[in-house]
N, C-alpha and C positions, 0 to 999 in steps of 0.2 A: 293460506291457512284457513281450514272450516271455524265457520261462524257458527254457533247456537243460535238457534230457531228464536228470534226478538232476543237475543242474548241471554237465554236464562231467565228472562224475567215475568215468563211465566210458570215456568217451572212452580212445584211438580207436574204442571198438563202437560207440559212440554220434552220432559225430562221420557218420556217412554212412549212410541205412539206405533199405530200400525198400519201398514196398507194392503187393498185387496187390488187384483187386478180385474176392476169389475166396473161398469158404472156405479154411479151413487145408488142408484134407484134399484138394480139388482142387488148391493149389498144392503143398503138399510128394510128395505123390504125381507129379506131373509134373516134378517138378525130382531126387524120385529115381529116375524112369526114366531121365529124361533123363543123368543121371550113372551111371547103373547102365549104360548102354547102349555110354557110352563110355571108359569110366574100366575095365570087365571084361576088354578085349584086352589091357589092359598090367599083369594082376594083381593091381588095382587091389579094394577092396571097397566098397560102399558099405549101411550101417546105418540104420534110422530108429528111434526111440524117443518113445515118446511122455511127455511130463513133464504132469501133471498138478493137479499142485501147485505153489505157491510165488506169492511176489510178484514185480514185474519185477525187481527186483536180483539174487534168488536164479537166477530161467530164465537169465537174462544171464550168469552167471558159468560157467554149465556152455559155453561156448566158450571156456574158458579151459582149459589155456596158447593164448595167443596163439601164429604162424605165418606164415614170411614166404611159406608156402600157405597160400590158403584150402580145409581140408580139416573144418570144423564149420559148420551155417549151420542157421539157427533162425525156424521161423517161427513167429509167435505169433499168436494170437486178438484181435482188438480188440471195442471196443464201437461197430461199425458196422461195414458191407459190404464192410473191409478186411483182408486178413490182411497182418501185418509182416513184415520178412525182414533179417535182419542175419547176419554171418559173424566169422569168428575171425582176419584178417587184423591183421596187427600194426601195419601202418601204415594200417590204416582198413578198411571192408568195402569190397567190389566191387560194387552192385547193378545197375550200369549194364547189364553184358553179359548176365547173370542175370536181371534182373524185363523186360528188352527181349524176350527171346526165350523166357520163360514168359507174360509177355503176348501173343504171339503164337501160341504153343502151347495155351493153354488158351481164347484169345480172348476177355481181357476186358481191360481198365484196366492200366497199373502206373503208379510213382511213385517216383523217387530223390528223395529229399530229401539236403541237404547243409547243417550251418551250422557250421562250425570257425571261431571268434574268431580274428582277426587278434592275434598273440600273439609274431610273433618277434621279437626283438632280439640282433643279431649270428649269432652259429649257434644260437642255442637260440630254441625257441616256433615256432608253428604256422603257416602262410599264410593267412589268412583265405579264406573263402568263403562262397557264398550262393545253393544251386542247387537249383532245380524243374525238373524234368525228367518229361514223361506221355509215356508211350509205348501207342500203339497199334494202329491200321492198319499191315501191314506193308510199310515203305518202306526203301530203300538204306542210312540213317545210323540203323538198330539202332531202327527201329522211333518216333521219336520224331516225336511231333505238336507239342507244344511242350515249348521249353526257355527258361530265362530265368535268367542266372546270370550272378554277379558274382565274382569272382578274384582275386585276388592273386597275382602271378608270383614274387613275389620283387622288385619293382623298383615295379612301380605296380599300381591296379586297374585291373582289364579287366571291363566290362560288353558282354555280349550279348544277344538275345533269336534266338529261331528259332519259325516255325511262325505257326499263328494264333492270336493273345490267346482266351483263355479267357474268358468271359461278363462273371467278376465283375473280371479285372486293372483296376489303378489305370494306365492306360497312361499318363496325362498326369505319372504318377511318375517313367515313364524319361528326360523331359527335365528332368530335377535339373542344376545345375551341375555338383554335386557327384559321382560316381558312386557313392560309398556312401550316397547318399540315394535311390539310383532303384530298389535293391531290398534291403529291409532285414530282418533275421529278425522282425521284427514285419509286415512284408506277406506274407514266406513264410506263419508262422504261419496270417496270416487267410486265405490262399490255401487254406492245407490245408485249416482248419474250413468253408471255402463245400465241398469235396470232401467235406466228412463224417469229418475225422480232426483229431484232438486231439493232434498227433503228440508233442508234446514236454511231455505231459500223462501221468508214471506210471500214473496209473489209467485209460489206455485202453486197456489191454493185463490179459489176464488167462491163467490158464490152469485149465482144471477138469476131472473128472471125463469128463463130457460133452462140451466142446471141449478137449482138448488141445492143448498145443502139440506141434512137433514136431521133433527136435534131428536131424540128419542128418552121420554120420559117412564122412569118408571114410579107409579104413586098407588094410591089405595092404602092394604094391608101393610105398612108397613114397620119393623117393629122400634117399638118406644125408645130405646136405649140408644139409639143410629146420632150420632153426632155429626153437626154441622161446623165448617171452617170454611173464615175469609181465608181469600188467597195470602193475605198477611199472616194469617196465623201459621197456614201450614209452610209457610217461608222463614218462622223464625227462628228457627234454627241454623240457617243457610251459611 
């Protein structure tokens, strides 16, 4: 059975993340040009720092305080042809618009993943979800070749797929009666490991001497009303 990445408990970072199929240093480098270039008009700054050390909990926590901007985002090193990419956003990361259009920039792979437990009851707890997303070739709707993801509205689940099955998909899974049978965080999972990523596996991520990670700040201009959350807070709902 797939495990959650440190079980949820860091979630929201955890709850939505993305990968390039790049080194570190090719994508964080393109993602702070890319931010350096448009983010400078409006006296905006943008910092890169490289983290060296630590295990994933400890790189993970340096996007904290949480932000209802995403102004911290972190790409980390794995043990395969991926690098990762998560942000400081308080109600979850952004990867969508982000690894879409640095996959297109640097021209290789990306990969949102999404798997939030289905968790609410009345106003409190989470909408569930359950979404693969590769984005490549550039095309009109942000670059994506396929997607295949399962929702929760609030009301019922919604399944969809877009684009062409991937080699290894269980396709004969999306005609489940059921719609949380047609794609399940245990098909994500093995979805990911035919791509070569252990996603929700701590030790596939590292950071050292020699590959670093790499923590990318945005500060300066920025404006007054922007709120800050411990990762307690934006948990309390959970």
């Amino acid at each position: 059975m797939a495990k959650l990445l440190y079980n949820n408990l860091f979630a929201p970072i955890t709850s939505e993340f993305g990968f390039l199929e790049c080194d570190v240093e090719t994508g964080s480098n393109a993602f702070y040009e890319w931010k350096t270039r448009i983010l400078r008009p409006y006296g905006q700054t943008v910092e890169m720092k490289s983290i060296t050390k630590g295990p994933m909990d400890v790189i993970l926590r340096l996007l904290l305080p949480l932000t209802d901007m995403h102004i911290r985002s972190l790409f980390i090193p794995t043990h395969g042809s991926w690098t990762a990419y998560f942000d400081n956003g308080w109600r979850g990361a952004d990867p969508s618009s982000v690894i879409s259009y640095l996959a297109e920039l640097v021209g290789c792979r990306g990969l949102r993943v999404v798997w939030t437990p289905h968790t609410l009851k009345g106003r409190k707890g989470q909408l569930g979800a359950v979404v693969l997303e590769v984005y490549g070739r550039p095309n009109p709707i942000l670059n994506i070749e396929r997607s295949i993801t399962l929702i929760h509205d609030g009301y019922k689940w919604d399944f969809e797929t877009g684009g062409e099955p991937l080699p290894f998909e269980d396709t004969e899974r999306y005609k489940a009666h059921r719609k949380t049978d047609r794609f399940t965080p245990e098909m994500l999972d093995a979805y990911l490991k035919e791509l070569g990523i252990d996603g929700f596996s701590e030790d596939f991520y590292f950071a050292t001497d020699d590959e670093p990670a790499k923590l990318v700040s945005i500060g300066g201009n920025l404006p007054h009303t922007m709120k800050e959350y411990s990762l307690e807070e934006a948990r309390k709902d959970y």
